[in-house]
Each structure stands twice: as structure tokens, then as C-alpha cells.
C-alpha positions as CSV (number, residue, x, y, z in Angstrom):
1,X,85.3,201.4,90.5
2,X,88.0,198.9,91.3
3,X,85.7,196.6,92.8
4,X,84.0,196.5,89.5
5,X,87.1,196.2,87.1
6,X,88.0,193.1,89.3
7,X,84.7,191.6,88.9
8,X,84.5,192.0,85.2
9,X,87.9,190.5,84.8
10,X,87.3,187.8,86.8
11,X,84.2,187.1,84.6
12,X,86.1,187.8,81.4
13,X,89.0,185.1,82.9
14,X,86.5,182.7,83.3
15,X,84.7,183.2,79.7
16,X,88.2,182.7,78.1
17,X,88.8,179.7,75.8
18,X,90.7,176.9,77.9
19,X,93.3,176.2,76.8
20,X,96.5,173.5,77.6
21,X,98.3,174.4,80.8
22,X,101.7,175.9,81.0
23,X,104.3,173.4,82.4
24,X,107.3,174.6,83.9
25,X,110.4,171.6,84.0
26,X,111.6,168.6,82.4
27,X,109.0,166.1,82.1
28,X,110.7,162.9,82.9
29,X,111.5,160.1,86.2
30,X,112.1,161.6,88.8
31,X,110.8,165.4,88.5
32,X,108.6,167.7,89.7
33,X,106.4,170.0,87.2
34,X,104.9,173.1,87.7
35,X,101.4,173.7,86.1
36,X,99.6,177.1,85.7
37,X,95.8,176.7,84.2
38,X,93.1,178.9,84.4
39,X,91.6,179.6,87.8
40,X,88.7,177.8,88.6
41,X,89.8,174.8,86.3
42,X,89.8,171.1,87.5
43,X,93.2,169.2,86.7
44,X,93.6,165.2,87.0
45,X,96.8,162.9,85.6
46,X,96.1,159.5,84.4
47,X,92.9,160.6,86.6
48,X,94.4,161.4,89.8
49,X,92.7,164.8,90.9
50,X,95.5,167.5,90.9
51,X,95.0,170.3,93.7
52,X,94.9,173.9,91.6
53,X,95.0,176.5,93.6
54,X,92.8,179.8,93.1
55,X,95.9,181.4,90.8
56,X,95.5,178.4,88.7
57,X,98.7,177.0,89.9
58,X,99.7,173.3,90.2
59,X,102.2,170.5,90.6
60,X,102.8,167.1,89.1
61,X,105.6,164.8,89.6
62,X,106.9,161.4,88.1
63,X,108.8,158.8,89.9
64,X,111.7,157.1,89.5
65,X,110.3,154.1,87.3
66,X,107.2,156.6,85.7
67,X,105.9,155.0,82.6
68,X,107.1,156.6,79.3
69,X,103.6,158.4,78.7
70,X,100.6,160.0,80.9
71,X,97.8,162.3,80.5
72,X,96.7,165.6,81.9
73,X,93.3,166.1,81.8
74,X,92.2,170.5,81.9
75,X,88.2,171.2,82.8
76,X,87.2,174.0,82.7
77,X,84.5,176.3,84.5
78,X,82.3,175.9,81.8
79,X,82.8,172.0,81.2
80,X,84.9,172.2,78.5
81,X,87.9,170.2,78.4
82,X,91.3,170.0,77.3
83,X,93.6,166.7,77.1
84,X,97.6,166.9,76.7
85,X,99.3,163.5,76.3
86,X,102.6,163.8,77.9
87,X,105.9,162.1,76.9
88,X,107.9,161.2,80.5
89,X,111.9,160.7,79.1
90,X,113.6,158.4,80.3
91,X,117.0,158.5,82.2
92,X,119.7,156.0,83.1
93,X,120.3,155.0,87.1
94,X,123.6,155.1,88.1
95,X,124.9,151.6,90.7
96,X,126.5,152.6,93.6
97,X,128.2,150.1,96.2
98,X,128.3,150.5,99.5
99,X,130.3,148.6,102.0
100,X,131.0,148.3,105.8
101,X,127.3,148.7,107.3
102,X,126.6,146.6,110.2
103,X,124.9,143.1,108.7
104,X,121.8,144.1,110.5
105,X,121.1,147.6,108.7
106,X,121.0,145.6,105.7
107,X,118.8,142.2,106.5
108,X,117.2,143.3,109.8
109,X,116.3,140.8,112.2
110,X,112.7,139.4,112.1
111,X,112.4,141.6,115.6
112,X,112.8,145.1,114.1
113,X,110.4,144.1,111.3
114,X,107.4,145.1,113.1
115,X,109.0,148.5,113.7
116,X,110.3,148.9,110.3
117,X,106.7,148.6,109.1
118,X,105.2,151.1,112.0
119,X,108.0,153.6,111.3
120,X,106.6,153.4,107.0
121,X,103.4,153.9,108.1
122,X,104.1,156.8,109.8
123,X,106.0,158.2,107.0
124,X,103.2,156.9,104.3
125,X,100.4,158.6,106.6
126,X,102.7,162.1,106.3
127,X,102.9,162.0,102.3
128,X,99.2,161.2,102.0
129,X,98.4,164.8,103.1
130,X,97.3,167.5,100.2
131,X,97.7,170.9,102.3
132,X,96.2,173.6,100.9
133,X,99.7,176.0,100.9
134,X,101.4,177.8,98.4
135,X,105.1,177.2,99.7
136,X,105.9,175.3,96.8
137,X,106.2,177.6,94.9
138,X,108.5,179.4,96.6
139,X,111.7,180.5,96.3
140,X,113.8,176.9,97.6
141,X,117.6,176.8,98.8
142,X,120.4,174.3,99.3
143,X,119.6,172.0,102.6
144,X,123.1,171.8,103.7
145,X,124.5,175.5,104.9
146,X,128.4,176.1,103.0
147,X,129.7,173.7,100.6
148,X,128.8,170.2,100.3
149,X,129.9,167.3,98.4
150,X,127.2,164.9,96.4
151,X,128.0,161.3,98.2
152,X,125.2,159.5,96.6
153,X,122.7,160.5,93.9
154,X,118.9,159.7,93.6
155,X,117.7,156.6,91.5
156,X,120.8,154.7,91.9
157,X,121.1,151.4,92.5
158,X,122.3,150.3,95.9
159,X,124.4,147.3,96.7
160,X,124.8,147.1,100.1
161,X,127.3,145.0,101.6
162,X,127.1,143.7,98.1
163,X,123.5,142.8,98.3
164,X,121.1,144.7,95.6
165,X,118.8,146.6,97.5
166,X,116.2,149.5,96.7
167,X,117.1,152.4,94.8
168,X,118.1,155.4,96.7
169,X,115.5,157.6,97.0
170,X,117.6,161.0,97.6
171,X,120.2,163.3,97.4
172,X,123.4,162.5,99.8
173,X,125.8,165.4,101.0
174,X,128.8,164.6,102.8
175,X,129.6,167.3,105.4
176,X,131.0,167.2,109.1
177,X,128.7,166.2,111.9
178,X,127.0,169.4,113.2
179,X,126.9,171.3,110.3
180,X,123.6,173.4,110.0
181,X,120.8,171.6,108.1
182,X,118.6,174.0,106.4
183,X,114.8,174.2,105.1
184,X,115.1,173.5,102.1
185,X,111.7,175.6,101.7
186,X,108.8,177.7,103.2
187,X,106.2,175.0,105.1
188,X,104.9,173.4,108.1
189,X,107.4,170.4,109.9
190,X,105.1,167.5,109.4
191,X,107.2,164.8,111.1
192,X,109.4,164.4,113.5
193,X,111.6,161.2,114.8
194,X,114.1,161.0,117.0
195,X,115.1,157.4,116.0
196,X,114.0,155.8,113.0
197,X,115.9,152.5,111.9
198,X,116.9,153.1,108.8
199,X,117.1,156.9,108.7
200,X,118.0,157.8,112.3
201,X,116.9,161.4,113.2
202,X,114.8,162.8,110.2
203,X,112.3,165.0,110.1
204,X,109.9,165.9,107.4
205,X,108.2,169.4,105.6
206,X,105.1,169.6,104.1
207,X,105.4,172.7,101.7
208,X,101.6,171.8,100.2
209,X,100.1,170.5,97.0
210,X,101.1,167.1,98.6
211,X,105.5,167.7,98.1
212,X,107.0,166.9,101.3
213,X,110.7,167.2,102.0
214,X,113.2,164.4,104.3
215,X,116.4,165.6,106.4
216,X,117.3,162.0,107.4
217,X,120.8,160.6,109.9
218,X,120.8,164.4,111.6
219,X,122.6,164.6,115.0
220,X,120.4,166.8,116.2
221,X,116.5,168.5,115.5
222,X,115.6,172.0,116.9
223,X,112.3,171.9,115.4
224,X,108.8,170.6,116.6
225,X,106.3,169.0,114.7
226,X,103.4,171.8,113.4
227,X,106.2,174.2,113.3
228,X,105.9,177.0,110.6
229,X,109.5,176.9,109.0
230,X,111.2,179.6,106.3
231,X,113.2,178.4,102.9
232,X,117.1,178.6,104.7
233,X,116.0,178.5,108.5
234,X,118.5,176.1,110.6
235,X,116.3,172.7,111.5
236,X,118.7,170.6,112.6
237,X,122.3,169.4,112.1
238,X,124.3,166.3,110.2
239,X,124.8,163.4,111.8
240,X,125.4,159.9,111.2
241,X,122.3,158.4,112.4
242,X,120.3,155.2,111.4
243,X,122.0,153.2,108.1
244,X,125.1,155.8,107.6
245,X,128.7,154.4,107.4
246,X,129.4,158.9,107.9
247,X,128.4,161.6,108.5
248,X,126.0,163.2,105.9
249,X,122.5,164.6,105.0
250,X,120.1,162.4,103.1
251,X,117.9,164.9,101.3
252,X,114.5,163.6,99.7
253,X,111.5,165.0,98.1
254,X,108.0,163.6,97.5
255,X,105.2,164.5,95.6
256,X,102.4,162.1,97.7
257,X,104.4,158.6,96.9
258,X,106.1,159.6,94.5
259,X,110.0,160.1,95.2
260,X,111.1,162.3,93.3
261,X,114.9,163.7,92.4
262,X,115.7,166.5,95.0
263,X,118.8,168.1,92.3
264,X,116.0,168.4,89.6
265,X,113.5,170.1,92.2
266,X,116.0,172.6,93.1
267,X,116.7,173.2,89.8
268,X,112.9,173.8,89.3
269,X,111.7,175.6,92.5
270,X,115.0,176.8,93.5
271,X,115.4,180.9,94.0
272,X,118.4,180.8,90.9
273,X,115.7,179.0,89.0
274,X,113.1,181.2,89.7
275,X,115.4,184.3,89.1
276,X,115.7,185.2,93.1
């Protein structure tokens, strides 16, 4: 009997009008959204195909410079389709200056080009990847275990050495070296580096739907590559590795290539957020 009330709401689900999907978070740079559509649908933005999962469940996100409107496309099981034009706000990037780094952190000689640009690749194959996993949607915590100062925010502008420079792609937390670094949720280590140039010791998460999460300058790594991980286990610790005048996490997120601001994921996917 079960078997049979399943099946006739499953075809009752799929008979049911589309309609737009629910979006959970600010739409604007910088964030990650969370989508729920009706299972079975087929979901691109400005017609990038979106993995849905069999709940119906999605993510979006917008960089840092996103243009001010996109488009998510809904279609359904039955063809139909459903368009919702999307207003992405604006925000304002703070500048930040930073002073003191060695002259070759900030213009790097010709000879550590070439592994500048193996090192990105790496990190570029990593965010490619659209793993079919649910841990986005868990319940997320803080990356840094205790209390933690924010040393540098996400989208600012850096002058380094007083030379304008990229904007910072993360979240910065000033705490002693060797304080427990945390999974900042549920997922599968995806990278590992014992060295990088820029960012030292850093280490990556793949928590599916193409989000991926950074731990860069650590002191030290006690996890492996293809390691399964849990939202608050111990990964590594701070250090001071790479480009870092202290000691401090640099905390990132990514949804594919797009960097997106780790304070407004938490605030989406965190477990306060999500009422855990």
C-alpha cells in the first residue's frame, strides 16, 4: 500500500503546474543561493546548466563583480517552462592596505611564473568539478575553532606594498599559529598542497553542486586528499604560510569560478541559519 501511495504521489508531483523556484539568500555579488524546484526539473542561469538534485534542490552563486541582472531558466518534466529575471544588488568593496611583504610575494620573479600558473591550474581543475553530493546543504560552522578576529574581508581592494593588486577573494581570521582549523562543512578534501606560493599550505573541500571551500597559510594539514570530512572536524592548523605578514586563516568559497563571500555563505548554509 505504501509502495503505491509513493508512486501516485510521485506522479501527482510531476503533473503539478511548474512553477518559479524558491530561492533561499540575498541575491547579490558575492553570494550563494539556494534553489528548491520541482524534482525532475532542468535549471540553467544565463544558460549555464544548474545541477538539481532528485529533492529538487539547487545552488547558484554570483561573484564579486556579477552583472546587475541574470536569468533562471525552470523546465519542467513535461517541457513546460518557467523564466524568473533576477535583480543581483550591488554592494560597495572596502580598500584595504597592506604593508611589509617581501617585494617578491608581490611582483614575483619571472622564475616562479611558471609555477604560479601550474599551481592555478591545479586549483582551476578542482573548482571545475560538479560532484553529485548533498553536503551543501548541510548544516556549516565557523572554520577557525574559539574566537577569531576578521583581519581582512572578501571583495576588498588590496594594495600591497602600496601596489593595487586583485581583490581579496576571502574571509581573513587572525588567530595564533596552531590553532585548530575546522571544516567548515560535510565533503570530500579535494586538494591538498603542502606549498603553494601565494597561499602556502591550503587545502581544499568539495561539498558538491560545484561549491568548494579554501583553508589557505595553515602550519600544518592532517588530512589527505579523497578524505570524507564532517562540518567542525579538525583539518589542519593556522599558520603563516605563503603571502602572510601573520599568522591567520584565509577562508574562501567557490561556486565553480565564482568567488564568492564566505560571511554571506555562513550566513546562508550555516547551522544558526538553518535553525541547528
Amino acid at each position: 500500500m505504501r509502495c503505491l501511495f509513493a508512486a501516485a504521489f510521485a506522479v501527482l508531483l510531476s503533473a503539478a503546474p511548474l512553477h518559479a523556484a524558491d530561492l533561499s539568500g540575498p541575491v547579490e555579488q558575492g553570494a550563494l543561493v539556494l534553489g528548491q524546484t520541482q524534482p525532475g526539473t532542468a535549471v540553467t542561469l544565463d544558460g549555464q546548466p544548474v545541477r538539481v538534485d532528485e529533492a529538487g534542490r539547487f545552488v547558484i552563486g554570483f561573484g564579486r563583480d556579477a552583472e546587475p541582472s541574470a536569468e533562471l531558466v525552470e523546465t519542467g518534466p513535461d517541457g513546460s517552462r518557467v523564466v524568473t529575471p533576477l535583480t543581483v544588488a550591488a554592494r560597495e568593496w572596502d580598500v584595504q592596505r597592506i604593508d611589509g611583504l617581501p617585494p617578491k610575494k608581490v611582483t614575483p620573479d619571472p622564475d616562479f611564473l611558471a609555477r604560479i600558473r601550474t599551481e592555478s591550474a591545479a586549483i582551476a581543475e578542482v573548482r571545475a568539478v560538479d560532484r553529485a553530493s548533498g553536503d551543501v546543504f548541510a548544516g556549516w560552522v565557523h572554520p577557525v575553532e574559539g574566537d577569531t578576529v576578521v583581519s581582512g574581508v572578501f571583495g576588498s581592494q588590496r594594495i600591497l606594498n602600496g601596489e593595487p593588486r586583485s581583490p581579496h577573494s576571502g574571509t581573513d581570521y587572525a588567530a595564533e599559529t596552531g590553532r585548530p582549523v575546522l571544516a567548515a562543512g560535510p565533503g570530500v578534501v579535494s586538494l591538498v598542497h603542502d606549498g603553494m606560493f601565494f597561499t602556502g599550505q591550503t587545502l581544499m573541500i568539495d561539498h558538491g553542486h560545484g561549491v568548494q571551500s579554501v583553508y589557505a597559510h595553515l602550519s600544518r594539514m592532517v588530512v589527505a586528499e579523497g578524505d570524507v570530512v564532517t562540518a567542525g572536524q579538525k583539518i589542519g592548523e593556522v599558520g603563516a604560510t605563503g603571502r602572510a605578514t601573520g599568522p591567520h586563516l584565509h577562508f574562501g568559497v567557490s561556486w565553480f569560478d565564482r568567488r564568492l563571500d564566505p560571511q554571506t555563505v555562513l550566513g546562508v548554509v550555516g547551522r544558526t541559519a538553518q535553525g541547528g
